[in-house]
N, C-alpha and C positions, 0 to 999 in steps of 0.2 A: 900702935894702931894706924899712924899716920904712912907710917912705912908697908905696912899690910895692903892698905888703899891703895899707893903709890905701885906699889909690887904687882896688884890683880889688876890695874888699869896700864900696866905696861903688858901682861901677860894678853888684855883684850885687846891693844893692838897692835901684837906679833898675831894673835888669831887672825885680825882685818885681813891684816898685810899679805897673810899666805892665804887667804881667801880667795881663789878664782872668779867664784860668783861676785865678790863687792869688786876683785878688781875689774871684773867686765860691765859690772854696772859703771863704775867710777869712766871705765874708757868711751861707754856708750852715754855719758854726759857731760865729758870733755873731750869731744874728738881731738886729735892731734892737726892740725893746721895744715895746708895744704900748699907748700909752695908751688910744686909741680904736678903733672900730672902723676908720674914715675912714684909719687911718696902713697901714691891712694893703695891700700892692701885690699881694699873690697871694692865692689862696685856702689855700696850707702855710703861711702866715704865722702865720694862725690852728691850727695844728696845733702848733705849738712851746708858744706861750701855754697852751693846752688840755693838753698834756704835763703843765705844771708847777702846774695849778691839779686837777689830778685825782687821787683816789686810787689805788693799785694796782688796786684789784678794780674797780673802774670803768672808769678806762682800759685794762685788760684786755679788757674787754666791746667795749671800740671799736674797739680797732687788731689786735684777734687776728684768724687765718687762723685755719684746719684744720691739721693735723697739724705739719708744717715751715714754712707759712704760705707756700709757694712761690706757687700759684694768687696768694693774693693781690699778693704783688710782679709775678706773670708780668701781671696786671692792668690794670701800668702799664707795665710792657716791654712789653706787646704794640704798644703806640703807636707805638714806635720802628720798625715795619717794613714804617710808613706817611709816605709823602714827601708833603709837600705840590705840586704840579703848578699855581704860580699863574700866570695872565694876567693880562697887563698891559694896557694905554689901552682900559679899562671904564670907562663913567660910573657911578662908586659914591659919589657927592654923597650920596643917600640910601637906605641900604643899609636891606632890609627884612626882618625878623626873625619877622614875625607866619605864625602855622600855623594848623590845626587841626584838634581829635582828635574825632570822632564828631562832625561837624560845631560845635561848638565851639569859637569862636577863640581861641588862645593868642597871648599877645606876643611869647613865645618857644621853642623846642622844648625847653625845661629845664623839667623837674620836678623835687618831691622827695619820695624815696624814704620809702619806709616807715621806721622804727627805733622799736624797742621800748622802753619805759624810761624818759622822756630827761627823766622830774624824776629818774634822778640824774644828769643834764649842767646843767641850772639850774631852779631852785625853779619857774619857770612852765612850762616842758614843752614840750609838744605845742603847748598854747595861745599861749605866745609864738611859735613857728615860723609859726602861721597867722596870728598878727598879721603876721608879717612877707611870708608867701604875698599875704594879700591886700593891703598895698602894693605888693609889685611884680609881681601877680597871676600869680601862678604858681600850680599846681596841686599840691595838699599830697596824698599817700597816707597814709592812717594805716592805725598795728601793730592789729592785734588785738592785741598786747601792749602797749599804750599805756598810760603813766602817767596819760591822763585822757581822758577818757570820751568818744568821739563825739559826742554834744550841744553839749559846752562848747567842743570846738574847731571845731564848726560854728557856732556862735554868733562865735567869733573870729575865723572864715575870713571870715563872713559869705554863705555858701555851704556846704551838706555839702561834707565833703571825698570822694576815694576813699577805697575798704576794702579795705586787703587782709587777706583773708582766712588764715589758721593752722585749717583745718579742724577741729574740735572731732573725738575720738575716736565720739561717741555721734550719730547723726544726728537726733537728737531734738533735741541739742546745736547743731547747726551749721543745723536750721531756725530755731532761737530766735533765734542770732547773727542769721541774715538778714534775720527778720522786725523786726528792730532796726536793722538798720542801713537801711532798706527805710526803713522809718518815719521815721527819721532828713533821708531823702533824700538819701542817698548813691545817684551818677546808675553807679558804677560797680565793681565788684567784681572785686577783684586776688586768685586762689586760687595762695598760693605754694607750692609741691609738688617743692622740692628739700631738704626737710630729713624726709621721709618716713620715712628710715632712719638717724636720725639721726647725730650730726658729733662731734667732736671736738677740739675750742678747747683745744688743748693751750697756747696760749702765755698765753690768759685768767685757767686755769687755776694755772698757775706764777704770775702776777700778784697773784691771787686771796690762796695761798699767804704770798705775804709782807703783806699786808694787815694789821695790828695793831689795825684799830679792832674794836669792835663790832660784826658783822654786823647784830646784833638788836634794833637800835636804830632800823634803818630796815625791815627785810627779817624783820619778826616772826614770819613762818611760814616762816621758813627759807631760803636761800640758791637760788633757782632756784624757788623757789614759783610758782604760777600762781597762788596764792588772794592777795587783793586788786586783782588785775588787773581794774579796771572794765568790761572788753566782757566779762568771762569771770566777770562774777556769775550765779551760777544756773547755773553752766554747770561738770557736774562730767565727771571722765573721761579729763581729758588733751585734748590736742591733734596731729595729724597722724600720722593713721592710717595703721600698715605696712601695711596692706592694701588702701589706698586702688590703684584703677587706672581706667581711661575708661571704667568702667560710674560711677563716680562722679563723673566730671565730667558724665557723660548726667543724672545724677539731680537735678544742682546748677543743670545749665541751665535742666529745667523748673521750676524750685524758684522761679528768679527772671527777675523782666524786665530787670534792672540787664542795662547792660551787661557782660561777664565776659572778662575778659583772664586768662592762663596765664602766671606767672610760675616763671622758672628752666627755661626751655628752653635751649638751645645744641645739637642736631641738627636737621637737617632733617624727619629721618623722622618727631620727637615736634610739629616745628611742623603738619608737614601732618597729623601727630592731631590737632590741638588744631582744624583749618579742620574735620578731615571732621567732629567732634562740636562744634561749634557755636561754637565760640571769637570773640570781635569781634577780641582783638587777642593778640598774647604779647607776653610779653620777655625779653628773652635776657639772662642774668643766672644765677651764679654765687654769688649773696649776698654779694657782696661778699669773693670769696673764702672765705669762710664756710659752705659746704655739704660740698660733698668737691674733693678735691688732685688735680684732673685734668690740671693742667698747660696748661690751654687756657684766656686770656685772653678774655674775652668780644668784644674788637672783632676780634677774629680770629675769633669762633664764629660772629661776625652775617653775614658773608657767605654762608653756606651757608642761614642760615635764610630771607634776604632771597629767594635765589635761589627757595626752595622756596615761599616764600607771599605774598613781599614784594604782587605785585601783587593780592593778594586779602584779605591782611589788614594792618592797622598793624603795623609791629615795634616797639619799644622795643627801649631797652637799658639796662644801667647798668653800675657794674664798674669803678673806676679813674680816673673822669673826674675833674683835680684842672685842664684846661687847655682856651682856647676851642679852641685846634687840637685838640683829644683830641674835642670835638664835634663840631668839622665835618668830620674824619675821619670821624665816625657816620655823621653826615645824607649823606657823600659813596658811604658802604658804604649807603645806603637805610634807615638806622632813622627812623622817624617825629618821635621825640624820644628823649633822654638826659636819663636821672636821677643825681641825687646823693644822696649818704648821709653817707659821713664829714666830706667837706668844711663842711654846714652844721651837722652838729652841732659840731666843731669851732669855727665862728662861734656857737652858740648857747650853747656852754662858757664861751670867753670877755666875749660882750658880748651875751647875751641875742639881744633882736629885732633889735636891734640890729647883730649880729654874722651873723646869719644873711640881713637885708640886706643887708653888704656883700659876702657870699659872693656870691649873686647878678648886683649889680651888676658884680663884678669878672669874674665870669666872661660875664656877654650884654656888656659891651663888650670881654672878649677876643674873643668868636665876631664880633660887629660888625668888629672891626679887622680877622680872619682872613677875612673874607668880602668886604672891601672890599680887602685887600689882593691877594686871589688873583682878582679880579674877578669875584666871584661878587655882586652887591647882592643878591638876593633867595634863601630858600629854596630854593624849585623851581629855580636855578642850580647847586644844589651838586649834582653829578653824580659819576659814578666816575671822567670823564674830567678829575677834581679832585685826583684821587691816585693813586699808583704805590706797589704794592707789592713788598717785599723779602724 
């Protein structure tokens, strides 16, 4: 009898062992350690590392949603109720990656997203991120709430970066901003116009809460201050006005020659505002789950907006993307390019430029395999007749 027990509990686990599902469970609750950047296989790798190197009130700021934080999970649910539809016996020897936005060639339809803040993710900031944009010449947005100054990171980029713009409350305010970023040479201007009414970071918040260090040590004027923000010297009043509506984007267009994209669309009805007042591009975008709990994942929003302006204006999008198939899912729904946010600061938490390189990397040779795999080699191949939706 004794032997019979011994016999079926060794039989249950060689089942374990050869179990794919317990071993990807077992891997997704021991990550494997990360000495280097080089050792991350995905871009959540670097998300566990960044966990454990970050404070409360920090990593609060990065992983919070709105209210239940649903949006931002439904973010990356939404991926799933898109199938990939690939072909087979394609010549994909050399599969090609290269686009371009305003005439402008990129190497690959990945950008990266604005985020505000990011010396407190690592002492170099913004500036390491463009060190690393411009090795693998990607194109960098920066916050109007940026830990360091337009100048320095265009000096880093070795090119201005984009601006996105956080509308100053005073429009005295918000010609200053431009006539600096203008100066600057920054070739294009991102007005983000979903936090108008502002949000709710309740999970940042509770974060925040148990934090025991010193706020005042770094954050001298206080917890949420605007004052020390480098684009927002000389610039009093607050930022993004409830009163803002498309008589003030009419007044922003004349203001400037930059190009002017509309970020935090997701209807139809506010893309085709944004064509009939002058818009070059939107993007459809949710902040990252981070604006309001709508329930509505951005790769699911972009279909509607593609439909309404895709062929007159570029779409972006951003919102969840942590996989190359989460990309060419996009490019396949008609967005122009996809941006990332959490994923590289996450690389830029744990290994600097270094970390925010290999985010990169890792994800243009996911989208490269996904496009050679589904026989797609080139951009202009990815079509809708690339996926099926659920």
């Amino acid at each position: 009898m004794a032997f019979q027990i011994c016999s079926k509990r060794r039989d249950f686990l060689r089942f374990l062992a050869a179990s794919p599902l317990v071993a990807q469970a077992w891997a997704q609750q021991n990550p494997a350690a990360l000495n280097r950047a080089g050792d991350a296989l995905s871009v959540s790798d670097f998300e566990a590392v960044a966990r454990g190197m970050l404070p409360p009130a920090h990593l609060g700021y990065l992983i919070s949603g709105v209210d239940d934080d649903a949006t931002l999970r439904l973010n990356r649910e939404g991926f799933q109720h898109f199938q990939l539809r690939a072909r087979r016996l394609v010549d994909v020897s050399q599969p090609d990656l290269r686009t371009q936005m305003f005439g402008v060639p990129w190497e690959t339809p990945i950008f990266l997203c604005p985020v505000g803040g990011q010396k407190m993710f690592h002492a170099e900031g913004e500036v390491a991120v463009a060190r690393a944009a411009k090795a693998k010449k990607a194109t960098q947005i920066l916050s109007t709430v940026s830990s360091s100054p337009v100048e320095d990171v265009a000096r880093a980029l070795g090119s201005p970066p984009w601006y996105q713009l956080y509308m100053p409350v005073d429009w005295e305010g918000t010609e200053k901003m431009v006539r600096r970023v203008e100066a600057a040479g920054c070739p294009v201007l991102v007005w983000t116009v979903d936090l108008l009414g502002g949000r709710n970071t309740e999970t940042a918040e509770r974060l925040r809460r148990t934090d025991t260090r010193n706020c005042l040590s770094c954050h001298t004027n206080g917890v949420g201050s605007l004052k020390g923000r480098p684009m927002l010297d000389g610039i009093g009043g607050g930022i993004n006005p409830a009163a803002a509506n498309w008589a003030y984007m009419d007044r922003l267009r004349k203001l400037t020659k930059m190009k002017l994209i509309i970020k935090g669309i997701d209807t139809a009805e506010d893309a085709r505002l944004c064509l009939e007042h002058g818009a070059d591009a939107v993007v459809v975008s949710n902040h990252g789950g981070r604006a309001t709990e709508t329930l509505r994942s951005t790769i699911e929003s972009l279909t509607e907006v593609v439909d309404a302006v895709g062929r007159r204006l570029p779409v972006l999008v951003d919102g969840g993307f942590r996989r190359g198939t989460d990309i060419y899912k996009a490019l396949a729904l008609g967005a122009s390019a996809v941006g990332i946010g959490r994923p590289y600061i996450y690389g830029l938490t744990a290994f600097g430029q270094e970390g925010v390189e290999r985010v990169l990397d890792i994800l243009v040779a996911e989208l490269r395999r996904t496009m050679q795999q589904c026989g797609t080699p080139r951009i202009k191949d990815i079509t809708r007749a690339a996926i099926k939706s659920s």
